[in-house]
ZAKE-458326 format. One record per residue (C-alpha): residue in one letter; y, z, x. Coordinates in steps of 0.001 Angstrom, whole numbers, plus 500000, padded with zeros to 6 digits. Last residue first. Example, Ala and Ser with C-alpha at 12.3 -4.5 7.8 and 13.67 -1.06 7.14 Angstrom:
BEGIN
S498940507140513670/A495500507800512300/
END
This chain:
BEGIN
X517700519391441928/X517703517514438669/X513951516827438115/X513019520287438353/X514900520733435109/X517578523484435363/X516380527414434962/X515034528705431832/X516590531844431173/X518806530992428023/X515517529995426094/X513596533178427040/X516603534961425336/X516481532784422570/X512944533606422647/X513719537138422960/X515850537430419604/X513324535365417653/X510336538054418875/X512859540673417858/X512996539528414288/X509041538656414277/X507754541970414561/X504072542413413912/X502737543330417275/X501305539933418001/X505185538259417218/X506597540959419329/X503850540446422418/X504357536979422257/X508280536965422859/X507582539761425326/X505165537067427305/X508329534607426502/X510919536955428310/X508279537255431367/X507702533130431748/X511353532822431380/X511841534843434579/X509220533281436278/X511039529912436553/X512765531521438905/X510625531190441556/X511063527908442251/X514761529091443270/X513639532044445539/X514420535259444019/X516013538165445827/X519398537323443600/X517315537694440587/X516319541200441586/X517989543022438772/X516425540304436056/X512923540828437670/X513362544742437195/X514473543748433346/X511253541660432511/X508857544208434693/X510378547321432387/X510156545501429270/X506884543684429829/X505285547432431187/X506763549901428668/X505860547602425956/X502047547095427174/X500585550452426809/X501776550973423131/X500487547115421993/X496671548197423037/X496040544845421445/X493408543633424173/X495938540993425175/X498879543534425252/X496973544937427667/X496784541367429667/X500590540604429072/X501341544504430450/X499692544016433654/X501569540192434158/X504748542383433583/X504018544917436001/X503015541876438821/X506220540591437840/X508130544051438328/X506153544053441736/X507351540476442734/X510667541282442107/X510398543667444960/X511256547679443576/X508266548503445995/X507070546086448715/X504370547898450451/X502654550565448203/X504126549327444592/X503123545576445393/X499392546838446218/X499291549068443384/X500783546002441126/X498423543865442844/X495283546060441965/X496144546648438249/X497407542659437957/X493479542128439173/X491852544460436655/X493748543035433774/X492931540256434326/X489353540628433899/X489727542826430715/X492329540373429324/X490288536885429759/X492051535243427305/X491441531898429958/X495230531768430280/X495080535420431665/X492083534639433947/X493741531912435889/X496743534244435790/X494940537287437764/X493450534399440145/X497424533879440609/X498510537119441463/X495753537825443925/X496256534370445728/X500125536193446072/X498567539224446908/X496760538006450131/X499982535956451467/X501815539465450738/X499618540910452926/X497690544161450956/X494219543197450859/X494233542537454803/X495133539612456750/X492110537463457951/X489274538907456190/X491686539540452908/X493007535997453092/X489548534547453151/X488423536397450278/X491198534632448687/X491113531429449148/X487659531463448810/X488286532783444481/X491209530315444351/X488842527642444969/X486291528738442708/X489066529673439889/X490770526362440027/X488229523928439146/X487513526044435830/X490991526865435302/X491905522974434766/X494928523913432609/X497161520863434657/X499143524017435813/X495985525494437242/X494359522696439136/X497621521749440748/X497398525695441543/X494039525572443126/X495203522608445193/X497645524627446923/X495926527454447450/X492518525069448929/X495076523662451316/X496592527437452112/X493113528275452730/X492332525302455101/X496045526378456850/X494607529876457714/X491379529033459183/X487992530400457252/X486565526786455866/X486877525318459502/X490230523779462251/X488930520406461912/X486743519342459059/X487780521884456892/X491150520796457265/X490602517511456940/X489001517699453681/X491290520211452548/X494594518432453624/X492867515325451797/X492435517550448167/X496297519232448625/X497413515129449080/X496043514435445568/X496279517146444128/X500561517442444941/X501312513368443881/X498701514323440738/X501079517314439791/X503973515943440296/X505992519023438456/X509051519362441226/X507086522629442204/X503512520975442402/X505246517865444767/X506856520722446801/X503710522211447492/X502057519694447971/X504518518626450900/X504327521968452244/X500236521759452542/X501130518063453859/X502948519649456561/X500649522240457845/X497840519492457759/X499989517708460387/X500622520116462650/X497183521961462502/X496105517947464027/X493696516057462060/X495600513648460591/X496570512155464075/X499686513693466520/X502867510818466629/X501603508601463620/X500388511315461471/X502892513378462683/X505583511018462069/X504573510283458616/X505036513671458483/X508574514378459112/X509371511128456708/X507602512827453710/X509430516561454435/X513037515202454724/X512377512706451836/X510962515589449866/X513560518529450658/X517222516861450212/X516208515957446546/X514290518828446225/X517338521496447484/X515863524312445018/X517214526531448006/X513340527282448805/X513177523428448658/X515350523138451053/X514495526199453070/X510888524083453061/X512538521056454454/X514168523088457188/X510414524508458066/X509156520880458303/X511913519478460428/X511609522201462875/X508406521472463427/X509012518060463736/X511284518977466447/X508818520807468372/X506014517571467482/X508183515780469864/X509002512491467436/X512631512975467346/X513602513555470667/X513114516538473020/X516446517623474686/X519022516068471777/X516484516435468535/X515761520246469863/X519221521337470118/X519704519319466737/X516637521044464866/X517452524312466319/X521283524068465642/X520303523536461564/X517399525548462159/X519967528799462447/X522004527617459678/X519180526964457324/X518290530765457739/X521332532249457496/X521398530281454161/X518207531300452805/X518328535135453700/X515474535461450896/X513327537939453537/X510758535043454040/X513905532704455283/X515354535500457366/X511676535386459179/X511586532021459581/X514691531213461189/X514269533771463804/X511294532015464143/X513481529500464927/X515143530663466730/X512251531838468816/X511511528701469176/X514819527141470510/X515002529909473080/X511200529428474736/X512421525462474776/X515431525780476631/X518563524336475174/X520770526896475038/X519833528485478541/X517009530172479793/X518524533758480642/X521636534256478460/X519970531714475587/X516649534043476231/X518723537288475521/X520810536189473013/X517606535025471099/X515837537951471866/X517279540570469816/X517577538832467000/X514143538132466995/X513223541872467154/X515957542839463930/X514202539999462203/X510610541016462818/X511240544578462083/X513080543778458663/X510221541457457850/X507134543636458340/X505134541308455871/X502180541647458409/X502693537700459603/X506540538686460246/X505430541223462790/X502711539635464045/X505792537009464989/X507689539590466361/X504983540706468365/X504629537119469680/X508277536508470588/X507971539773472707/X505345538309474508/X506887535453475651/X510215537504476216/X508297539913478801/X506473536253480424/X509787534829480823/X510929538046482353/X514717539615481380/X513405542678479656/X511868544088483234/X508660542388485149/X506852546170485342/X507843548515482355/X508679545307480230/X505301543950480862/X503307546865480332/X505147547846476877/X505081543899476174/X501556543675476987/X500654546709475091/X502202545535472097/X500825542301471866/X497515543827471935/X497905546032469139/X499422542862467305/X496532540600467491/X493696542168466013/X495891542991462605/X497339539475462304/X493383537492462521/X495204534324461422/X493459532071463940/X496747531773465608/X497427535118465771/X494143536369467067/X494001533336469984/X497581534748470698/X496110537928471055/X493451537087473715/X495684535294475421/X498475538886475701/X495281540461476332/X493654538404478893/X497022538549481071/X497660542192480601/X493934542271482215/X495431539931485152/X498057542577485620/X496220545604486098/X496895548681483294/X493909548715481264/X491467549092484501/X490237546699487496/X486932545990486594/X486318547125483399/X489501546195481580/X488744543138483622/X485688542296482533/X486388543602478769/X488962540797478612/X487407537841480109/X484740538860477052/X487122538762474766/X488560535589476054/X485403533730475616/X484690534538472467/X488222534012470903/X488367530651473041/X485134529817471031/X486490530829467475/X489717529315468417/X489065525712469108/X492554524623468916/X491658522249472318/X494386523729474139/X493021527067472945/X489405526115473946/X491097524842477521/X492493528785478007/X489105529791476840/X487220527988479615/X489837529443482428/X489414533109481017/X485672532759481254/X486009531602484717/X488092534224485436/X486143536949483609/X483345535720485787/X484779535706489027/X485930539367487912/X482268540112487176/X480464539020490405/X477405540592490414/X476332539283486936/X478169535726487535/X474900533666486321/X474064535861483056/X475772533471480686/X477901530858482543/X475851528020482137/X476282528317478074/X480482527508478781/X479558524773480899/X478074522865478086/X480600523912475708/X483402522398478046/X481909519182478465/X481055518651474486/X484684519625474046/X486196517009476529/X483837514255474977/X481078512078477035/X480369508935475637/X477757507706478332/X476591510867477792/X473298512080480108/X471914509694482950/X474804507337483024/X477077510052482854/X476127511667485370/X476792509215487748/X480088507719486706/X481909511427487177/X482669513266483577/X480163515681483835/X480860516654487153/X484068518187486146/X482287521142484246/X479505522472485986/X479797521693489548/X483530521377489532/X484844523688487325/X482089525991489095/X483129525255492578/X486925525792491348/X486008528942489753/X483964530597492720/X487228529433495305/X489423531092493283/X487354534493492874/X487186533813496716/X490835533514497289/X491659536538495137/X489859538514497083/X491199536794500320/X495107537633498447/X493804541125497647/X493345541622501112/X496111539893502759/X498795541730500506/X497361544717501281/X498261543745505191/X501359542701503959/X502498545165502317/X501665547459505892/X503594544686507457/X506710544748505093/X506897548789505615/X507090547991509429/X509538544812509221/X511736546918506876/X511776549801509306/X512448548038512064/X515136545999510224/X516767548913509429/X516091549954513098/X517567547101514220/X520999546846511721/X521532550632512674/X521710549767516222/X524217546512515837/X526484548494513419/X526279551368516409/X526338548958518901/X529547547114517752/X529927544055515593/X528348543386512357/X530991541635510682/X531304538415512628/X527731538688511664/X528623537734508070/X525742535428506864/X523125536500508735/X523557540078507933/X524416539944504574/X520741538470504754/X518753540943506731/X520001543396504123/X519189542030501226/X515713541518502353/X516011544783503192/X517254546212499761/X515031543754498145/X516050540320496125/X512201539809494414/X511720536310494598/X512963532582493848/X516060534083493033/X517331533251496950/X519340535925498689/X522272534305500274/X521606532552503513/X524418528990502390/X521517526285502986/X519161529134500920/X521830529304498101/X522255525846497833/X518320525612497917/X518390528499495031/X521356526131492907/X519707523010493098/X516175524477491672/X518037526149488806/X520238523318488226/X516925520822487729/X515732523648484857/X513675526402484583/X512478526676487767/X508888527258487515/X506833529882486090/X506690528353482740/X505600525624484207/X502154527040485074/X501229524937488035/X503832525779489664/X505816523158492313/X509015523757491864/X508234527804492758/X506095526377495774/X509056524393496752/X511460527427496877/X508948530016498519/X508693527518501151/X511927527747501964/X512865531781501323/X509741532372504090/X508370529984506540/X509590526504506917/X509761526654510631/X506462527138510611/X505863523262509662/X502913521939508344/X501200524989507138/X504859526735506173/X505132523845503616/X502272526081501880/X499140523396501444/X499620522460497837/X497217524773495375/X494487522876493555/X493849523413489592/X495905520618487587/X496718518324490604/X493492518637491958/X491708518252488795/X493005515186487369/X493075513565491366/X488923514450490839/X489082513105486943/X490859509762488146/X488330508786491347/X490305507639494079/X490733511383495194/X494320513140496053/X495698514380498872/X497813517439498664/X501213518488498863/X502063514902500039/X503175514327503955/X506802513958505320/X506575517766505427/X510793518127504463/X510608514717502437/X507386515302501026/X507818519303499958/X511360517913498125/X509751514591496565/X506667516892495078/X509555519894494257/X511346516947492125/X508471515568490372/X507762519695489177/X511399519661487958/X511112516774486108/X508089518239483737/X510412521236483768/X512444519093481777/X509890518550479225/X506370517232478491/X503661519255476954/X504545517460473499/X503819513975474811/X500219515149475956/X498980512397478358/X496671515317480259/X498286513930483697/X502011515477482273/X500871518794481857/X499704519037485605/X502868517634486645/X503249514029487723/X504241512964491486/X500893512247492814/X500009509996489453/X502852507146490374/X501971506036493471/X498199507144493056/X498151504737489692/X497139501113491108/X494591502468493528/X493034504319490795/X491608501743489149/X490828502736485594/X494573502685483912/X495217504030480376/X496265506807481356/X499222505007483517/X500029503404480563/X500571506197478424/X502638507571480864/X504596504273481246/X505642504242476823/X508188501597478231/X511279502994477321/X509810506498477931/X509754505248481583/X512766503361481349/X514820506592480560/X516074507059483527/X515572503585485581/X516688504233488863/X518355507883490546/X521250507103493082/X521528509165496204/X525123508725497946/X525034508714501415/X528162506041501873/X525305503183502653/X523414503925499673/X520681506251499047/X517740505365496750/X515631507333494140/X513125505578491997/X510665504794495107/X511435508568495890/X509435509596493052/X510744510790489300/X508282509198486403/X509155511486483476/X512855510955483429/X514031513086480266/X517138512453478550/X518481515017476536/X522114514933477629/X521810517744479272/X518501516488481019/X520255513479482167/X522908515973483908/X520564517506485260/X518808515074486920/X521561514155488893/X521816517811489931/X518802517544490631/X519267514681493503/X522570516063494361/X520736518979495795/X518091517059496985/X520677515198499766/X521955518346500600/X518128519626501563/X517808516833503706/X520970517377505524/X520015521252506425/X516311519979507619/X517891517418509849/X518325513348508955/X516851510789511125/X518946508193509845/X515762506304509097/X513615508697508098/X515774510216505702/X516842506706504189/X513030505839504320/X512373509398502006/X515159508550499506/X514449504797499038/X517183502424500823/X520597501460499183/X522339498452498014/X522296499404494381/X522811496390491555/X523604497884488594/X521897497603485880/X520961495168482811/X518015496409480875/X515895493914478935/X513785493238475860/X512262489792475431/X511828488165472104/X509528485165472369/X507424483090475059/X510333480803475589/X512704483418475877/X514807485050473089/X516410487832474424/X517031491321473659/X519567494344474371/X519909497395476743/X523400497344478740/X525533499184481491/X522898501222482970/X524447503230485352/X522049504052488399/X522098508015488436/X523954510259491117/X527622509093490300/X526422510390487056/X527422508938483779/X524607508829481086/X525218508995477397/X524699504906477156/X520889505987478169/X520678507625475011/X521902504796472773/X519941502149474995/X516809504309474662/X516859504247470612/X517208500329470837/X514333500103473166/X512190502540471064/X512655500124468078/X511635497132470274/X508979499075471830/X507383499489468235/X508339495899467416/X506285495229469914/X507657493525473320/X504794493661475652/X503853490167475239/X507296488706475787/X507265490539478730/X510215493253479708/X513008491781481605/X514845494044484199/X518323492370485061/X519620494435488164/X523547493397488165/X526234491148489658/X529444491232488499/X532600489414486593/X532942492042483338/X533135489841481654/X531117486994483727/X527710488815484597/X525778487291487537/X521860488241487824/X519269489382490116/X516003489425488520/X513246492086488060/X510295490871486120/X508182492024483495/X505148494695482155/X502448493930484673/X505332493770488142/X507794492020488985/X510324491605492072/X513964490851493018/X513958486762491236/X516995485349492192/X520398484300490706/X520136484448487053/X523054484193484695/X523098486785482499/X524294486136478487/X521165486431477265/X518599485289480150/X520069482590481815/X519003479418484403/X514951481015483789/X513242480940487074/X511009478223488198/X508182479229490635/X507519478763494387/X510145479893496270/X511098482524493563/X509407485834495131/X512651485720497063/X512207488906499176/X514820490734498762/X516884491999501902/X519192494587500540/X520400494396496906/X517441497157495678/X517438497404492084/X514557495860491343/X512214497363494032/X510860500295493119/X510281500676488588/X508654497558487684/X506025498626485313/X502252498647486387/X501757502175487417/X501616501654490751/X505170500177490661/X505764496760492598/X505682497090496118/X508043494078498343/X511432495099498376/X510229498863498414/X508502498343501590/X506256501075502465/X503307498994501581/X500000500000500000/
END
């Protein structure tokens, strides 16, 4: 593969190196026509080409100039890509950096093949980032400058929104002034090139392009992909140019490069170099985390620590202390420490520092070669018994159709009984497999396997260690997403009581776990707790993370959320409002974040009795999960369960069965009978079934529904009673007043015990007093419709607007009860009353 970027075309089978390079092309034209014009460019030479297009030189007129013309094939141009072009021009107009490549237009031509897409740019005379090093034989101190304006480059894309996804030094040349200029942002989710590169089976063709991805990004996940994707690209190009080697090298065969980059530490910088021991190296390895949420959080993060290091101020790549601190006032103002006693008590500080630091050290070394050989067990294992499932040979003699889940089950049997005398290798391994189960949404086997990861290490190395705070605060979010509420929030609670004690308030993984509490919280019907948490953290995370961050923009909207379930509609709204446009500017509309979003605005809508604001919002948001994610995805069925919903409350019944019945099918077939949204599906279409009178097709359904609420939540969770509630109506509408009866008696205790004076327990009253009434015991059922009727009235403003409706449901139960008891002239009086209640029709909101 060729160093020259006038001559290499991009691994990945784009055109990203060489077109906008104006020194010494190499006229790939000799031999070939070229086009006279392409829109309204005039083309001078061809610059280079690659699978998707060509690169051509080109002459504007107005503005007189010459400019990069990148031409996407005829063949390639979709209308999907042509949609995505025109959304990429708009974003890409945002960008002016004297650190990025301006773009100056995005349009189509009509070529003799057909419509061709293309990018004018401007033309950079400049050589690639790591030549131009090489070159002008540039020091350690003038290589780090150049990176600086590198991210902040990058920045200011990511600002905007704009996310580069395929950063490498081929995309980043330096002109003849020094300045570093950043190619084709945006082209790569122009032209869909991570996708591409998946798609690829010779590996020689991706290893330009694949060495610089992240270990989210090499899983082809669009939703795993954000700035900090960037940031990773950008600590590969920084450990290159200071090493000039790779972190690591990386197999021809796709699942072993996979692997490396996912599981494989880089060789410390201070292994090529010693020079780069210490704040240095601690700088790239922090770009270069596996775990991105233990990188730098953002391209200004990274710029400002290596400023910082160029400048010997304490670095916030690690703990700032008192000697460190000391060691580096000292460097930077020794003009300051003059005289042998500053001089004296600057040694022995040191002295002292440099003693304690050895004895750390020496600890340090022994945990680190225990840790080493737990390390060393997993990766033979994930390689023995998991990733050699997937190479050529094995799969010719087993599963020529090999799936990721089949893989990981079979290696989760080996481990039984093989690790016995090595149990924290075990829980390792175990925690590993389960971490991939929850990727996978497989919860009942990451539940298994993280319990047992769990007891290891509680075993092994005691309640209080941090890799056992690790299993627990997994182990609970396998709980919480599986629905099991109770399980999950004693464990969410220790690791923020451990984690707060030990990282301080201010930690990513603190605030991580924080964010889950609260959401156990809200999950429990604990609302005021789960608010007054959230709104604790969202200052905190915007003050440490930034605006825009990701971590900050969910928990407001679970902040969101949570004042939505408490009737605090409008606070509510306004809070997803910013979400949704924070989120719509970093991630872009089809991220599966912003979808969410989407989906819980449309449901304030409709909580609002916004329909006509709610349905088109809520059909649009998941067409785009079914086209961004599959049917099958939690996403997706989440959606259509709101979508039914919406249908049943606007009265389309069929429109609501119809899509309730698929979310059930799909539903059950993945994520199970027992998961959370399946029972909301079979909810949902139990109350189609219901309105339309079909109470034999609704009780069954209703019946699962709820015995799978109370295993997963308890018999008193609101989302328990509210299944409760409407078996109990089933019933009533069947004349069934004995077996009613019993189930308004347990919801009204239930109500009474954990949401007294609610309008839902002055409904759950009047429901009681309907089914007495029922069985003609007329003197026990007065006090209750009267007293439920007028305790719904006082907590109209608590009411949702579908909700409503009960209110003339209650006045016409009394209406019955007068005309049953023998007393028509109040029964006339309460139907006008029932009359007056009845909110708008449906069909105007």
């Amino acid at each position: 593969m060729s160093d020259d970027p006038t001559t290499e075309c991009d691994p990945a089978g784009s055109f990203n190196n060489a077109p906008t390079i104006g020194t010494n092309p190499v006229n790939y034209g000799l031999n070939r026509s070229l086009p006279a014009t392409i829109g309204r460019y005039r083309i001078v030479r061809l610059l280079g080409e690659g699978g998707m297009g060509a690169v051509y030189e080109a002459e504007q007129d107005q503005p007189r100039r010459s400019v990069a013309l990148k031409v996407i094939r005829a063949a390639w141009a979709s209308p999907e890509l042509l949609r995505r072009f025109d959304q990429e021009s708009q974003a890409l107009g945002r960008l002016h950096h004297s650190g990025i490549a301006q773009i100056y237009e995005a349009g189509s031509a009509e070529g003799s093949f057909g419509i061709q897409p293309f990018f004018a740019m401007e033309l950079i005379n400049g050589k690639p980032l790591i030549e131009y090093a090489e070159e002008h034989r540039l020091d350690t101190s003038r290589r780090l400058a150049l990176m600086i304006q590198v991210c902040n480059a990058v920045q200011h894309a990511h600002q905007r929104g704009i996310i580069h996804r395929d950063l490498k030094p081929g995309n980043i040349l330096v002109d003849e002034s020094g300045q570093p200029k950043i190619l084709d942002f945006g082209l790569a989710h122009a032209t869909d090139s991570d996708a591409e590169v998946t798609r690829q089976t010779d590996m020689g063709q991706l290893l330009g392009t694949l060495a610089y991805m992240s270990p989210e990004q090499v899983l082809a996940d669009p939703a795993a992909v954000d700035t900090r994707t960037d940031v990773y690209a950008l600590g590969v190009i920084l450990y290159e140019l200071l090493a000039r080697r790779m972190p690591y090298t990386l197999s021809r065969h796709l699942h072993e490069a996979v692997h490396t980059i996912q599981r494989v530490d880089p060789a410390p910088l201070s292994s090529v170099d010693p020079l780069y021991r210490g704040d240095i190296e601690t700088i790239v390895a922090k770009a270069l985390e596996k775990d991105k949420n233990r990188r730098y959080a953002s391209a200004a993060d990274l710029a400002a620590d290596i400023k910082r290091y160029l400048q010997d101020e304490p670095i916030t790549a690690k703990p700032a202390s008192a000697g460190y601190q000391l060691k580096k006032f000292a460097r930077r103002h020794k003009a300051l420490v003059t005289g042998a006693t500053a001089v004296f008590v600057v040694l022995v500080l040191g002295l002292v520092v440099s003693t304690w630091e050895a004895i750390r050290a020496r600890q340090a070394e022994k945990r680190a070669e225990q840790q080493s050989q737990i390390a060393q067990a997993v990766n033979d294992f994930l390689r023995k018994d998991l990733l050699a499932q997937a190479s050529t040979y094995n799969q010719s003699k087993t599963d020529p159709d090999l799936k990721v889940r089949t893989a990981l089950d079979r290696a989760a049997a080996r481990v039984e009984g093989r690790f016995a005398n090595q149990p924290l290798v075990e829980a390792s391994i175990r925690y590993t497999i389960g971490s991939t189960y929850i990727d996978l949404g497989v919860y009942p086997e990451a539940e298994r396997q993280m319990e047992r990861a769990l007891a290891l290490r509680r075993r092994q190395l005691g309640e209080n260690n941090a890799e056992t705070i690790a299993a627990m605060g997994s182990l609970a979010a396998v709980y919480e997403r599986s629905g099991k509420i109770k399980q999950a929030e004693p464990l969410y609670a220790k690791a923020v009581d451990w984690e707060e004690h030990n990282l301080g308030r201010d930690n990513r993984d603190t605030l991580m776990a924080m964010n889950g509490l609260a959401v156990t919280y809200a999950e429990e019907g604990r609302y005021p707790e789960s608010e007054a948490m959230f709104a604790r953290l969202v200052p905190v995370e915007q003050r440490v993370f930034g605006q825009d961050d990701l971590q900050t923009l969910r928990a407001m909207g679970n902040l969101a959320a949570t004042e939505d379930m408490e009737g605090k509609h409008a606070e509510a709204e306004a809070h997803l409002h910013t979400a949704l446009d924070r989120k719509r500017r970093v991630l872009g509309d089809d991220n599966p974040e912003t979808l969410d979003s989407e989906t819980n605005l449309a449901a304030v809508y409709a909580e609002e009795g916004k329909y006509a604001m709610a349905e088109p919002l809520l059909g649009k948001t998941l067409d785009t999960y079914r086209r961004v994610l599959g049917d099958k995805h939690r996403h997706t069925i989440n959606a259509m369960n709101v979508l039914a919903g919406l249908y049943r409350i606007e009265g389309k019944t069929k429109q609501a069965e119809t899509i309730a019945a698929q979310a059930i099918t799909t539903g059950k077939g993945s994520l199970g009978d027992a998961h959370p949204l399946t029972l909301d599906s079979m909810f949902e279409l139990a109350q189609c079934y219901a309105q339309e009178g079909l109470y034999t097709q609704a009780e069954p359904l209703l019946s699962k529904a709820l015995d799978g609420r109370r295993h997963l939540f308890g018999n008193e969770h609101p989302d328990t009673l509210i299944v409760l509630i409407a078996e109990g109506e089933v019933r009533l509408r069947q004349r069934r007043y004995v077996d009613a009866e019993a189930v308004f008696k347990e919801a009204s205790s239930a109500y009474k015990k954990v949401m007294p004076d609610s309008w839902q327990w002055f409904m759950a009253q009047s429901l009681l007093g309907a089914s007495v009434a029922g069985q003609k015991r007329f003197a026990d059922a007065k006090p209750l419709l009267l007293s439920g009727y007028e305790g719904m009235v006082r907590q109209r403003a608590t009411m949702n607007a579908p909700d409503l409706q009960n209110l003339p449901d209650a006045a016409d139960r009394i209406v019955q009860f007068y005309k049953e008891s023998g007393d028509p002239g109040l029964a006339a009086k309460w139907s006008e009353r029932a009359n007056a209640e009845s909110p708008p029709s449906l069909s105007n909101k």
